[in-house]
Every structure is written in C-alpha cells, then in structure tokens.
Short mmCIF file of the C-alpha atoms (twelve columns), coordinates in Angstrom:
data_MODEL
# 
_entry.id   MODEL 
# 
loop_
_atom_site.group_PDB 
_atom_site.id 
_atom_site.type_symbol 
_atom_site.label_atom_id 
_atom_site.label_alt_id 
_atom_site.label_comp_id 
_atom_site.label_asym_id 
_atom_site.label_seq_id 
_atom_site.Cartn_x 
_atom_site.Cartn_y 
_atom_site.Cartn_z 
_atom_site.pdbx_PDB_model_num 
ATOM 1   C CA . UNK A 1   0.000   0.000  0.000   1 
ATOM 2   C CA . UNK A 2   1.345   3.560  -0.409  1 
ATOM 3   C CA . UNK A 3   0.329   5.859  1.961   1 
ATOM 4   C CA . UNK A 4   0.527   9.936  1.757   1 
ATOM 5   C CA . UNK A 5   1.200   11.529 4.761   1 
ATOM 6   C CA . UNK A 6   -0.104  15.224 4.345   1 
ATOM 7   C CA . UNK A 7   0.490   17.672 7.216   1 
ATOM 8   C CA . UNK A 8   -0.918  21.220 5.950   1 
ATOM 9   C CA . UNK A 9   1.226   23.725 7.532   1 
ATOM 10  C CA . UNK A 10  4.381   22.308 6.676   1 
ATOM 11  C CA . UNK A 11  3.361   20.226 3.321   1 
ATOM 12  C CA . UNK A 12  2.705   23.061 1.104   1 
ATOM 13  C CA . UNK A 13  -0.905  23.781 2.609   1 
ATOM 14  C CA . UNK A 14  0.453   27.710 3.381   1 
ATOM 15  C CA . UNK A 15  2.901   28.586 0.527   1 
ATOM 16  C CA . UNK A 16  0.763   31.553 0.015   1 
ATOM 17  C CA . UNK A 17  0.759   33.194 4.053   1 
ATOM 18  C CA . UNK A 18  3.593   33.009 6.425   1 
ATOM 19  C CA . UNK A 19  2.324   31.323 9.471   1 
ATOM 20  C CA . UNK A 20  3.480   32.144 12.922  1 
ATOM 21  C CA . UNK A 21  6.608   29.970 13.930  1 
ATOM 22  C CA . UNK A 22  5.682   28.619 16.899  1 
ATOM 23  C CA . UNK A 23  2.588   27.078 14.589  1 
ATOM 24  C CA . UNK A 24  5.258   25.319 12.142  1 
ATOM 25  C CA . UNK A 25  7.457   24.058 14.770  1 
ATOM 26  C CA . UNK A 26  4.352   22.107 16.350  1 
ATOM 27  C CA . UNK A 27  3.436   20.802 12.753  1 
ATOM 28  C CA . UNK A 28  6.847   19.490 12.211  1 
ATOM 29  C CA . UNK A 29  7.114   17.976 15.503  1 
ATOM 30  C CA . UNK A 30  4.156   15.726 14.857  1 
ATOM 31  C CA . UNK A 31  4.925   15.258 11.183  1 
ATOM 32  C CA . UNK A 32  8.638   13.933 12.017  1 
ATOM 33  C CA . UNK A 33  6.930   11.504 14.614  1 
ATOM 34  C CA . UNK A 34  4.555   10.222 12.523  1 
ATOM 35  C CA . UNK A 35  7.137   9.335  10.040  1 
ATOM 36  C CA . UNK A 36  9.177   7.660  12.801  1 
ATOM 37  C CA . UNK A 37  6.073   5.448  13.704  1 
ATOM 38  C CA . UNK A 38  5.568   4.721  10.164  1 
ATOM 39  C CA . UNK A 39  8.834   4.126  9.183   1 
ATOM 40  C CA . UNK A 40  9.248   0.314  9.173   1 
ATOM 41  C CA . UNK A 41  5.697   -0.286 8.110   1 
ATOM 42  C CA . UNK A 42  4.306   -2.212 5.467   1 
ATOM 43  C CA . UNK A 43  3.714   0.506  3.229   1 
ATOM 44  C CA . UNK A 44  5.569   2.907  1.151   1 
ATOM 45  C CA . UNK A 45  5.133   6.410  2.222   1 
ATOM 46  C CA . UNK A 46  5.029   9.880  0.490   1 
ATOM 47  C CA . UNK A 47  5.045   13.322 1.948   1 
ATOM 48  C CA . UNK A 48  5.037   16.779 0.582   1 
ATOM 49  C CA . UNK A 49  7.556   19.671 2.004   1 
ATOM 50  C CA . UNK A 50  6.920   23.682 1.993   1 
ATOM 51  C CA . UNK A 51  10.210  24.264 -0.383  1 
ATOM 52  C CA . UNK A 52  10.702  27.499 2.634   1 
ATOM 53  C CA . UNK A 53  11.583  24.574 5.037   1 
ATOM 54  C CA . UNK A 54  14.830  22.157 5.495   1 
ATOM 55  C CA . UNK A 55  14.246  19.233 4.167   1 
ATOM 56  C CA . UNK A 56  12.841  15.599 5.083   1 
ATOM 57  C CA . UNK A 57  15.463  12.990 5.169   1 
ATOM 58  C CA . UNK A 58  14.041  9.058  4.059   1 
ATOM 59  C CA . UNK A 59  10.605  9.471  2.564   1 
ATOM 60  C CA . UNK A 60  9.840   9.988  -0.679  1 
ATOM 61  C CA . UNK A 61  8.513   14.325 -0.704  1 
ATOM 62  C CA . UNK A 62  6.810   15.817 -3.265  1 
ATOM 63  C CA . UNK A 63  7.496   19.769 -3.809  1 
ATOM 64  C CA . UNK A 64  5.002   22.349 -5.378  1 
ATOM 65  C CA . UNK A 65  6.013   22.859 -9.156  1 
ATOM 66  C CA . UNK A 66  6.477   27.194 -10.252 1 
ATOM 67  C CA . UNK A 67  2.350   28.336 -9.713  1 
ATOM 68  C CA . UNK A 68  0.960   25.265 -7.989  1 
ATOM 69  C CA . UNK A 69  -0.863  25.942 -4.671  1 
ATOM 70  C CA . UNK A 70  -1.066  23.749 -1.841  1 
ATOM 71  C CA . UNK A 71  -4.865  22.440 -3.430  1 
ATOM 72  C CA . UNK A 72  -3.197  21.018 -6.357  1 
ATOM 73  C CA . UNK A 73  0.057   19.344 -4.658  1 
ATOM 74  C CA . UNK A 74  -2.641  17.585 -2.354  1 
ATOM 75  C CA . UNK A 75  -4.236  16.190 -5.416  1 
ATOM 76  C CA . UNK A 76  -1.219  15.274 -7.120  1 
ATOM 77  C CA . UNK A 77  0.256   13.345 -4.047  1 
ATOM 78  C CA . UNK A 78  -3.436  11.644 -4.008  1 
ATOM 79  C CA . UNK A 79  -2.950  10.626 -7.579  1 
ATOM 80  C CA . UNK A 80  0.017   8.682  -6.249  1 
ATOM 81  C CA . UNK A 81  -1.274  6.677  -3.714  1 
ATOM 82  C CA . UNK A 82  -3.773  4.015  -2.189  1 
ATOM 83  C CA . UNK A 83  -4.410  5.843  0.582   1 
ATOM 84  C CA . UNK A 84  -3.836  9.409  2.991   1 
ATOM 85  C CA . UNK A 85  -3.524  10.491 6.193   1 
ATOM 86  C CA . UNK A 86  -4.542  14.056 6.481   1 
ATOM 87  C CA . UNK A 87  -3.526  16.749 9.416   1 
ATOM 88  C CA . UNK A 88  -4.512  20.048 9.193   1 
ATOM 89  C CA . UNK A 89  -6.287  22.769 11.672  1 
ATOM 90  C CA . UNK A 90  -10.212 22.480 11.388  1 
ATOM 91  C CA . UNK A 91  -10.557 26.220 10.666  1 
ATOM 92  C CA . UNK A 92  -12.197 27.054 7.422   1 
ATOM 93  C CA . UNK A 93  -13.103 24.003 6.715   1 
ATOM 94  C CA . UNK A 94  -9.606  22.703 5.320   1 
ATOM 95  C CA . UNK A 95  -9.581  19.543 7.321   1 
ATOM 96  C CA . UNK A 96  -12.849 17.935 6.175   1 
ATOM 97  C CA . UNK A 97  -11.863 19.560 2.577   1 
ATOM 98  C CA . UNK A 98  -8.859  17.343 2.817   1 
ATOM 99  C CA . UNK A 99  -11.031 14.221 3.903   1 
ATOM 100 C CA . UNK A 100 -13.567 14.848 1.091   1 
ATOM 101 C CA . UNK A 101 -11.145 15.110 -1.562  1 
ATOM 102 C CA . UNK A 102 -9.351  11.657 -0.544  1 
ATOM 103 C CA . UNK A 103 -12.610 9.766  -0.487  1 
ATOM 104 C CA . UNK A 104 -13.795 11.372 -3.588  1 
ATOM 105 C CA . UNK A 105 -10.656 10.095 -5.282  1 
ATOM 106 C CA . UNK A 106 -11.612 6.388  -4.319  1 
ATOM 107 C CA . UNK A 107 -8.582  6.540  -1.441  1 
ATOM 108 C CA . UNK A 108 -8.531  5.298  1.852   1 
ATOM 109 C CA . UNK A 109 -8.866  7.535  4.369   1 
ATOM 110 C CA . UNK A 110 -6.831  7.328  7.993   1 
ATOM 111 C CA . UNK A 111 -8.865  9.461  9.982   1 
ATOM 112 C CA . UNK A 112 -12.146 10.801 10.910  1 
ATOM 113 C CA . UNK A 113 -15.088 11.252 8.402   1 
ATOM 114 C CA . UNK A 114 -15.759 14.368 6.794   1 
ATOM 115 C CA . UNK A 115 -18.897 14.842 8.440   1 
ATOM 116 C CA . UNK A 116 -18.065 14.350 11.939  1 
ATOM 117 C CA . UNK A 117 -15.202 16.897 11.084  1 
ATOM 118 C CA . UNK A 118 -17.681 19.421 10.314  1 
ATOM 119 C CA . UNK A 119 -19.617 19.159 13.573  1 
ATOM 120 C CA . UNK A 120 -16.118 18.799 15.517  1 
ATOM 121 C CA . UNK A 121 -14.686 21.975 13.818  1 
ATOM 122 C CA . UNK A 122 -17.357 24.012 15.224  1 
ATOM 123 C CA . UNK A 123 -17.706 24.136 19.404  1 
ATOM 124 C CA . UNK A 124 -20.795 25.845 19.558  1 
ATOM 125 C CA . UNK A 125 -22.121 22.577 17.245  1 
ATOM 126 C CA . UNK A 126 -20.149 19.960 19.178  1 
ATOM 127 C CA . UNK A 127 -21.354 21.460 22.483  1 
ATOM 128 C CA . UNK A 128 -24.639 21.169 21.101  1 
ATOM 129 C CA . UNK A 129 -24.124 16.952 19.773  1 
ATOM 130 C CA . UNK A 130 -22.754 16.435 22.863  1 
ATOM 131 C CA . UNK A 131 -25.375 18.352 25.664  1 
ATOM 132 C CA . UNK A 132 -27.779 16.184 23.356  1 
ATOM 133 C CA . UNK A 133 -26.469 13.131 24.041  1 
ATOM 134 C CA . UNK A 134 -26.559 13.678 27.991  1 
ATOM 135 C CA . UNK A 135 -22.662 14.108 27.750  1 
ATOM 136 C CA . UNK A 136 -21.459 17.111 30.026  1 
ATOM 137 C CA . UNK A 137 -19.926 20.301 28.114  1 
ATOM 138 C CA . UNK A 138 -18.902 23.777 29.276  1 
ATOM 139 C CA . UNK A 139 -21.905 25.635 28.050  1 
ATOM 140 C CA . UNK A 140 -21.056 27.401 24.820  1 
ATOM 141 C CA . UNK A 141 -23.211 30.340 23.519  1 
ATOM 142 C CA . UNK A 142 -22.428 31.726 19.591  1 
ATOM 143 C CA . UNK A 143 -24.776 35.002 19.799  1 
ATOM 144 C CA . UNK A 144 -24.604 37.637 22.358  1 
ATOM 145 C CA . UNK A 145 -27.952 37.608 22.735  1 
ATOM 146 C CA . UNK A 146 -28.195 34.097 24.386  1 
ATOM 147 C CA . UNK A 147 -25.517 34.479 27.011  1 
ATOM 148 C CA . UNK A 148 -26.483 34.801 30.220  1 
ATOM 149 C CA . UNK A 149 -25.514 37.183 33.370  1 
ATOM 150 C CA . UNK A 150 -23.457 34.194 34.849  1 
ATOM 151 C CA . UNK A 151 -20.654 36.130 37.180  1 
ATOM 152 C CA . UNK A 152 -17.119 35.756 36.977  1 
ATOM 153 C CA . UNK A 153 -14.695 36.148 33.994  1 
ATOM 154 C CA . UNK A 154 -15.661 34.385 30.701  1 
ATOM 155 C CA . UNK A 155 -13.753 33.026 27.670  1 
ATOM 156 C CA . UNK A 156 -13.796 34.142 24.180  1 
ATOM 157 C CA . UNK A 157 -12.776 32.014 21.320  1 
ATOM 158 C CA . UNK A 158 -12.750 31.383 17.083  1 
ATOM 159 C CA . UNK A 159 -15.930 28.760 16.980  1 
ATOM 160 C CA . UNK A 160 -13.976 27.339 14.312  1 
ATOM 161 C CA . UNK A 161 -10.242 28.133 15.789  1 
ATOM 162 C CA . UNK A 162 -7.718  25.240 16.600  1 
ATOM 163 C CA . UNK A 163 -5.657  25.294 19.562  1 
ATOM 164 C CA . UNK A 164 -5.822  28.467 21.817  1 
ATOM 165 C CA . UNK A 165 -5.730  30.913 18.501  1 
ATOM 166 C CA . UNK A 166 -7.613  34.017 19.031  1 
ATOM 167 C CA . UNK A 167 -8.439  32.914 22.523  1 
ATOM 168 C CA . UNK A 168 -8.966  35.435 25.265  1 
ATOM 169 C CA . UNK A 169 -10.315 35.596 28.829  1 
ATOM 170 C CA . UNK A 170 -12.713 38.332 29.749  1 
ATOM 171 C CA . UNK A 171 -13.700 40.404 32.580  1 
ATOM 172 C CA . UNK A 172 -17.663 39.161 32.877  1 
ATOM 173 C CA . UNK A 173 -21.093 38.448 30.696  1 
ATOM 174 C CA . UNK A 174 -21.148 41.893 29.478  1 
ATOM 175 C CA . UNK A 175 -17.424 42.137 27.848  1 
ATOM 176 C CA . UNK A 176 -18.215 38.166 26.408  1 
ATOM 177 C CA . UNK A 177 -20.989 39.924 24.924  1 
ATOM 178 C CA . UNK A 178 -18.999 42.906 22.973  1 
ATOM 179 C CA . UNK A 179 -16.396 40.355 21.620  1 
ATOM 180 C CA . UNK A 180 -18.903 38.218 20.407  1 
ATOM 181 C CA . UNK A 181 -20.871 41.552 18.119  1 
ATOM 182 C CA . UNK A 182 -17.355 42.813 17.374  1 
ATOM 183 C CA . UNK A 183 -17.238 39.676 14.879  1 
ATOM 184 C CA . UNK A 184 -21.365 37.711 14.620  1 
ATOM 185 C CA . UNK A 185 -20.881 34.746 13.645  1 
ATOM 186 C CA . UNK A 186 -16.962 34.299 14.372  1 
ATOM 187 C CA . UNK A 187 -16.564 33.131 17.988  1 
ATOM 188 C CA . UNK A 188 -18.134 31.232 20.665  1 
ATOM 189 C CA . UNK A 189 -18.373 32.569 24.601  1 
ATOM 190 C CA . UNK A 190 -17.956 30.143 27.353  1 
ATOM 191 C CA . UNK A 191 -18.312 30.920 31.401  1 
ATOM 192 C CA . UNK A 192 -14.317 30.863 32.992  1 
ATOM 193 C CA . UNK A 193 -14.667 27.615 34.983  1 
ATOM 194 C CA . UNK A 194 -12.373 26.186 37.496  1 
ATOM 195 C CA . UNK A 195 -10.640 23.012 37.432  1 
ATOM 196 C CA . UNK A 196 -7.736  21.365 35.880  1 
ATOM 197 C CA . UNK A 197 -7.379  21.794 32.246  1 
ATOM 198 C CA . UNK A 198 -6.818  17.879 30.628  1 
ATOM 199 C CA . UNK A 199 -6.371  16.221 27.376  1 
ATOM 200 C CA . UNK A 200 -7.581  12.589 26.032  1 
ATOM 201 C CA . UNK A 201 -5.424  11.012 23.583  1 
ATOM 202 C CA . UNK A 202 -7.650  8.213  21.710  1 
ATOM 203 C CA . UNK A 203 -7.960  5.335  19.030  1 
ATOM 204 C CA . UNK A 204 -11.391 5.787  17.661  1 
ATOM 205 C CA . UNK A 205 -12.107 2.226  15.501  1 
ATOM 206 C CA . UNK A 206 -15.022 0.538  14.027  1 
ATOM 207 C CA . UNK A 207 -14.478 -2.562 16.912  1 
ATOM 208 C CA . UNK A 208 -14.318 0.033  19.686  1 
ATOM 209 C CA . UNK A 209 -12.295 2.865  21.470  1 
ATOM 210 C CA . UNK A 210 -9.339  3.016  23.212  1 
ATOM 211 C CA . UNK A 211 -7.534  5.478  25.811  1 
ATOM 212 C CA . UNK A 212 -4.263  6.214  25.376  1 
ATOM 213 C CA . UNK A 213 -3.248  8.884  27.876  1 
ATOM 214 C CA . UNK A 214 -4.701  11.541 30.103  1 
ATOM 215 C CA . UNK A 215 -2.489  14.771 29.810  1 
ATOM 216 C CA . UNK A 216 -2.410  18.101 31.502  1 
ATOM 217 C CA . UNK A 217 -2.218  20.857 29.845  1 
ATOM 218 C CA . UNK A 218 0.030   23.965 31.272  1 
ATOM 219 C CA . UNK A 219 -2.136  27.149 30.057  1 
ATOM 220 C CA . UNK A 220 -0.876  30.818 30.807  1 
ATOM 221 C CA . UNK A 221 -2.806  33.856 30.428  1 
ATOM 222 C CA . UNK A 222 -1.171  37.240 29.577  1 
ATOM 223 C CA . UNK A 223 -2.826  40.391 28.954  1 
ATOM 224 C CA . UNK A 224 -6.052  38.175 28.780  1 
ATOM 225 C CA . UNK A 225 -4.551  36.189 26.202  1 
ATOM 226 C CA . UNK A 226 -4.885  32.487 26.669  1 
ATOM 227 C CA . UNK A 227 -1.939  30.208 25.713  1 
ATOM 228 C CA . UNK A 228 -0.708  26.342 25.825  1 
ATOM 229 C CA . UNK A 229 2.491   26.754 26.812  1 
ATOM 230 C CA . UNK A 230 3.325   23.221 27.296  1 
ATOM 231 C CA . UNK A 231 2.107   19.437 27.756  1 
ATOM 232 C CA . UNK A 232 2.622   16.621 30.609  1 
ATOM 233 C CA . UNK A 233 1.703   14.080 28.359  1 
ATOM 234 C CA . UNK A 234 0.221   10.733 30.379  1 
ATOM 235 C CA . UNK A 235 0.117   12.809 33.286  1 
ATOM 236 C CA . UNK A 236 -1.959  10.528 34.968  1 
ATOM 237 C CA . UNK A 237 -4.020  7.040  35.240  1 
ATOM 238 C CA . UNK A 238 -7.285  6.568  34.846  1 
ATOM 239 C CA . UNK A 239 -8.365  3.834  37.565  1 
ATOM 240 C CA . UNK A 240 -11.492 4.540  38.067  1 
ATOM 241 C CA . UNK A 241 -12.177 4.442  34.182  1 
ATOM 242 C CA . UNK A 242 -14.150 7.367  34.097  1 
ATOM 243 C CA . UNK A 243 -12.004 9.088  31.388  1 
ATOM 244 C CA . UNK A 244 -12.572 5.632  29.348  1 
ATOM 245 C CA . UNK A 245 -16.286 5.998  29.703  1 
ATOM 246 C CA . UNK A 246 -16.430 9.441  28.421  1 
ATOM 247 C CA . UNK A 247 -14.433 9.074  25.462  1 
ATOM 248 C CA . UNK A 248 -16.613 5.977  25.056  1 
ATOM 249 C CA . UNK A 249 -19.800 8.245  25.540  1 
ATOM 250 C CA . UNK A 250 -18.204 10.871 23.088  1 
ATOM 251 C CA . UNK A 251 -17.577 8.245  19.852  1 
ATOM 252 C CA . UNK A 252 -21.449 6.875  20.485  1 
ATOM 253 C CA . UNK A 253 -22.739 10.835 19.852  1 
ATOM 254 C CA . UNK A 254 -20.078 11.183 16.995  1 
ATOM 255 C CA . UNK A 255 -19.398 7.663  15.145  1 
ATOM 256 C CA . UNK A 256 -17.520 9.095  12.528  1 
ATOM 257 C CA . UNK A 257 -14.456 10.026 14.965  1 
ATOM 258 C CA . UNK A 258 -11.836 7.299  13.948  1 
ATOM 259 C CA . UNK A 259 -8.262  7.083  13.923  1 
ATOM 260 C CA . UNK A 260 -6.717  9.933  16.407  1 
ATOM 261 C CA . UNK A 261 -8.752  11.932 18.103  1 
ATOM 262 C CA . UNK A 262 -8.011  14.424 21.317  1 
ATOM 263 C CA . UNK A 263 -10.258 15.301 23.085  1 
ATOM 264 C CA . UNK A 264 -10.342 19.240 25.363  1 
ATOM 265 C CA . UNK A 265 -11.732 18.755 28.941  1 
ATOM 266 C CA . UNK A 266 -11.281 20.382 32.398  1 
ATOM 267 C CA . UNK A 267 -11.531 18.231 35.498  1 
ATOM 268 C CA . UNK A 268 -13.849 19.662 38.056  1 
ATOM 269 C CA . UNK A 269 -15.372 18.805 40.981  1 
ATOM 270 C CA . UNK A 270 -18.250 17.718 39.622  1 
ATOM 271 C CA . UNK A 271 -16.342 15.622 37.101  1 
ATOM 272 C CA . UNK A 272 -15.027 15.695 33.194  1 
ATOM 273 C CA . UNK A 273 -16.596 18.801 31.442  1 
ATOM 274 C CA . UNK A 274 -15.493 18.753 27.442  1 
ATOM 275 C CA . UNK A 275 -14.465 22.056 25.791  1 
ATOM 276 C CA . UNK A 276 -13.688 20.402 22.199  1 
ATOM 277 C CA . UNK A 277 -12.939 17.791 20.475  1 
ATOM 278 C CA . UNK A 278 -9.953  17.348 17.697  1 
ATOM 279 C CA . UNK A 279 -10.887 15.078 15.240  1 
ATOM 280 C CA . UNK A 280 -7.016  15.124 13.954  1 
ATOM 281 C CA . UNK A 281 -3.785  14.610 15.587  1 
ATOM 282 C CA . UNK A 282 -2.721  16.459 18.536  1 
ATOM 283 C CA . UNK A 283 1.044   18.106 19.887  1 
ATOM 284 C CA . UNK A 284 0.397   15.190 22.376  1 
ATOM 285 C CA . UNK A 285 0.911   12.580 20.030  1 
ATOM 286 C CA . UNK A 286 4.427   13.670 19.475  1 
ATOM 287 C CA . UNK A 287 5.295   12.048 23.170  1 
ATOM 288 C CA . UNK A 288 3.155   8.982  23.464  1 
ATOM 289 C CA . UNK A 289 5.614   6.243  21.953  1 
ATOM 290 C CA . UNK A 290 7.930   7.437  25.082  1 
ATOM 291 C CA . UNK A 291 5.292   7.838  27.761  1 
ATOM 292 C CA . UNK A 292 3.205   4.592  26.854  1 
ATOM 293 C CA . UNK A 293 6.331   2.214  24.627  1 
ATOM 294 C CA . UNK A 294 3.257   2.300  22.119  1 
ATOM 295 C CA . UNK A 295 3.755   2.778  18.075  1 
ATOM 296 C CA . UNK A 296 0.395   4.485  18.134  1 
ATOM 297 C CA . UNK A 297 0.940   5.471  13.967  1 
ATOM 298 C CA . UNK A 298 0.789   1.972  13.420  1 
ATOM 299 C CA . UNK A 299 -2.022  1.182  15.372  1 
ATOM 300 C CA . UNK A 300 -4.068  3.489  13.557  1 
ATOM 301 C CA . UNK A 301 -2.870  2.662  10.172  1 
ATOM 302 C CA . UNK A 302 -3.772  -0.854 11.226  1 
ATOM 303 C CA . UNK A 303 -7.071  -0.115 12.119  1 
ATOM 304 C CA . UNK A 304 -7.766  2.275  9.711   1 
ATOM 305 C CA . UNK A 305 -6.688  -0.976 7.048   1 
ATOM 306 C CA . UNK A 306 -9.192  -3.304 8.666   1 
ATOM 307 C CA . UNK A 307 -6.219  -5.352 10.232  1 
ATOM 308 C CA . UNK A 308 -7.418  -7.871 12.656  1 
ATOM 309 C CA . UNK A 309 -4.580  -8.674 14.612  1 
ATOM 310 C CA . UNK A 310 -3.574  -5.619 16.375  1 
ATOM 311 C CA . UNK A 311 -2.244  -6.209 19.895  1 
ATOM 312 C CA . UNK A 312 -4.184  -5.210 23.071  1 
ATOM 313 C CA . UNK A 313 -2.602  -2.220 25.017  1 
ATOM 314 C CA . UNK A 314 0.579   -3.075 27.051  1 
ATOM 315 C CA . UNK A 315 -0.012  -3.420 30.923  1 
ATOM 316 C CA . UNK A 316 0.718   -0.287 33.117  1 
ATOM 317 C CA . UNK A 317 0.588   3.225  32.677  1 
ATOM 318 C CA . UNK A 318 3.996   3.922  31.464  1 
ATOM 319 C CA . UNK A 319 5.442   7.680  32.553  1 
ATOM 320 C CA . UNK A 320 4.763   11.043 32.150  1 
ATOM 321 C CA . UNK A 321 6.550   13.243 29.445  1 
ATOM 322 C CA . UNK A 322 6.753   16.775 29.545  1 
ATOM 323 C CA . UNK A 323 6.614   19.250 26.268  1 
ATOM 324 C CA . UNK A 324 7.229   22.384 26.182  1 
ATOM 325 C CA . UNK A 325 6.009   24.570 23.259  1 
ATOM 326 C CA . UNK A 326 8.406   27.352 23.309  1 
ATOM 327 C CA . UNK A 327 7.036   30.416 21.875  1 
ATOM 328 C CA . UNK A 328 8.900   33.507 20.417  1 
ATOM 329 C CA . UNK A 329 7.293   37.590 20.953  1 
ATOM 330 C CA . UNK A 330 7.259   37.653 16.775  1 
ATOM 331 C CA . UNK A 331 4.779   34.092 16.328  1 
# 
C-alpha cells in the first residue's frame, strides 16, 4: 500500500501566508513523529515539504512545481497513492476539505469522516451533539444575545479556531458579549470555569475505542490572552475508568471520529466537562511512543486498514513526558 502523509502547515498547505513559527514548529514535531512510527511499516510512504523549510530525510517528498498551490500538490500526491492520512487545523473548513477530496478520489482515508469533522470543527455545534447526548460540556453560547448574566470572567474564542488561537479571557457576561458583536458569527463565549485543564489522547475504531493517555495541559494567560504553553503528556491514570467511559460516551454521539482523536476537557469537581474535540492529531501525540512504549501510527494505520490482529494495550501506565512549546514575541 502507499500511503501519503499530508500535514498542511508544513506540506505546502500555506505557501501563500507566512504562518506564525511557533505554529510550524508544532506541525513538524508531529509530522517527524509520525514518520518515525511509520517508518518500518508495510507501506511505502510519500510526503510533501513547503520548499521554505529544510528538508525531510528518508521518505519519498513531493514539492510544489512554479504556480501550484497547496490544493493542487494535495491532489497530485493523491494521484500517487492508495491511501492518505490528512492533518490540518479544522478552521475554514480545510480539514474535512482534505477528507472529502481523498474519499472522492476512491482513497482510503486514515482518519475521521468528513462529516463528523464538520460538527467537531465548530464548538458551539459539538457542544450542542454532545449536551444532546446527555454528555457534560462547558456551556457554549455563539450570539450575544443568548448568554447569560453568569458572574465571573468568561472566555472568548474562534468557533472554528484550533488550539488556543484568538483565545482570550474576559472580565464578565457583558465584555463576552462585545467580543462576540465585534465579529457575529466568528466566535463562541464560554463561562471561565475552574478546574484542571486535561487532554484525552484516543484510538477511535469501528471494533471500539481506546484510551491512550490523560495529559495536563500547562495554560498561561497574559494580557487576557490564553496560551498552551506546554504538555505533561500521560500525566496521569485513569483507575477509576471514568475518562474511558467518556471518550466511550463521546464516539457513540459522533461515530464518525476514527483514527486519532483528542479530546479538550477540564476536570472539576463535579467531574469531566469537554471544551472540544480534535478530530485530527494532537502536539500530544508527538510524546506517546515514550510515555506509553506504544507505536500508536501503526495502530491506527492498522485499524484504519481493517487489520485484525492488532495487539491489546501493554499493561501499566507507562510515565509522564513533559513538552514544552516554546514560543517567540514575533509568532
């Protein structure tokens, strides 16, 4: 089988802008480690390279041609191959493009389904999939109109927005309110809630879903500006299997989450509350083959193949590993 291996930011997906550096040096991270878990496997792989960035030593790249966008050195790399793994941020809709494009070109796809992109891609619609489905979510209000005169600071961020982009915390109801008119339509508002800010690392497949790691996420906040500033990636165990019965909760509402998926939560004292789900891979997956001794690239290339004979999960928790996303005053 080949395989493409398509990471947008650093595959040619943003030859036209020049995206902040701390955003390409978290796409190459997770690129290079997916090649590493790939490497090996019983398939021959094919990337594409921004020609701006150094290049990828033993896989086959592909490299835009004078006046061809990143659109059309996706589709070329498709034309190559029997299947594609897609990463890219959900925002404007270029992760499920990605998705739809490999289908409609008869390929396999490793990773979720376009649809279940869509909903994920938007918080105000996950929130709403999920509070439907008796699954516990920070409340999430698109409109100024509908949100409430809850006290405390609140949190203001892209609807469709990956990571902490664009993400601020604000004084109360009423400033929530202005930044949500200052842009209709663009962002979401949720209440500023305590507890400890989490993320699940899971194998969505068709015969059921796994957990892979609980991490904890180190968040700053500057000027109101809300940043992940670094990862302890299987921070901690799950023995009462209550994070395993979320995530398990989560893939019944949304069925088409397969392959990778993280999932945004806070741990309060009431229990899990989920902000958002990525339907893609995550900065945490760069860590996992050191925190958990598990090749978790070809587990999902397994599953995503229909393979029948993929080991259980190893005994024990394994360790925690720290990352630290550096960030520079000019990202």
């Amino acid at each position: 089988m080949r395989l493409l291996v398509y990471e947008h930011v650093t595959g040619g997906g943003m030859l036209s802008q020049s995206p902040p550096a701390s955003l390409v040096r978290e796409a190459d991270l997770m690129l290079r480690a997916l090649l590493r878990d790939l490497a090996g496997q019983p398939v021959t792989l094919l990337t594409t390279r921004d020609p701006r960035l150094p290049p990828l030593e033993g896989v086959t790249t592909l490299v835009p041609s004078p006046e061809e966008g990143g659109a059309a050195l996706f589709r070329r790399a498709l034309d190559q191959v029997d299947a594609a793994w897609p990463t890219a941020p959900e925002t404007d809709g270029t992760l499920e493009t990605l998705a739809r494009l490999t289908l409609a070109r008869g390929r396999v796809l490793v990773g979720c389904r376009p649809d279940t992109i869509a909903v994920a891609a938007s918080k105000a619609r996950t929130a709403a999939v999920l509070a439907a489905a008796g699954i516990p979510a920070a409340p999430t209000f698109s409109s100024p109109d509908q949100v409430p005169d809850w006290p405390g600071p609140w949190v203001v961020k892209p609807d469709d927005g990956a990571g902490s982009d664009d993400t601020r915390r604000v004084a109360d109801w009423t400033a929530a309110r202005t930044r949500l008119t200052a842009r209709p339509g663009h962002y979401v508002a949720q209440p500023w809630l305590a507890g400890v800010p989490l993320s699940l690392s899971l194998l969505c497949q068709e015969a059921g879903t796994e957990l892979l790691a609980v991490n904890r996420q180190r968040v700053t906040i500057t000027g109101g500006v809300v940043r992940l500033d670094g990862l302890e990636v299987n921070a901690q165990g799950d023995t009462e299997g209550r994070y395993l019965a979320l995530a398990l909760r989560i893939r019944d509402a949304l069925p088409g989450l397969l392959g990778y998926v993280g999932v945004d939560l806070l741990a309060t004292e009431d229990g899990p509350l989920v902000l958002e789900i990525n339907p893609r891979l995550t900065t945490s997956y760069c860590a996992l083959r050191a925190a958990r001794g598990l090749n978790v690239g070809a587990r999902v290339l397994a599953a995503a193949i229909g393979a029948t004979d993929i080991p259980p999960l190893p005994p024990g928790r394994g360790r925690a590993v720290t990352l630290t996303l550096a960030r520079r005053r000019d990202d």
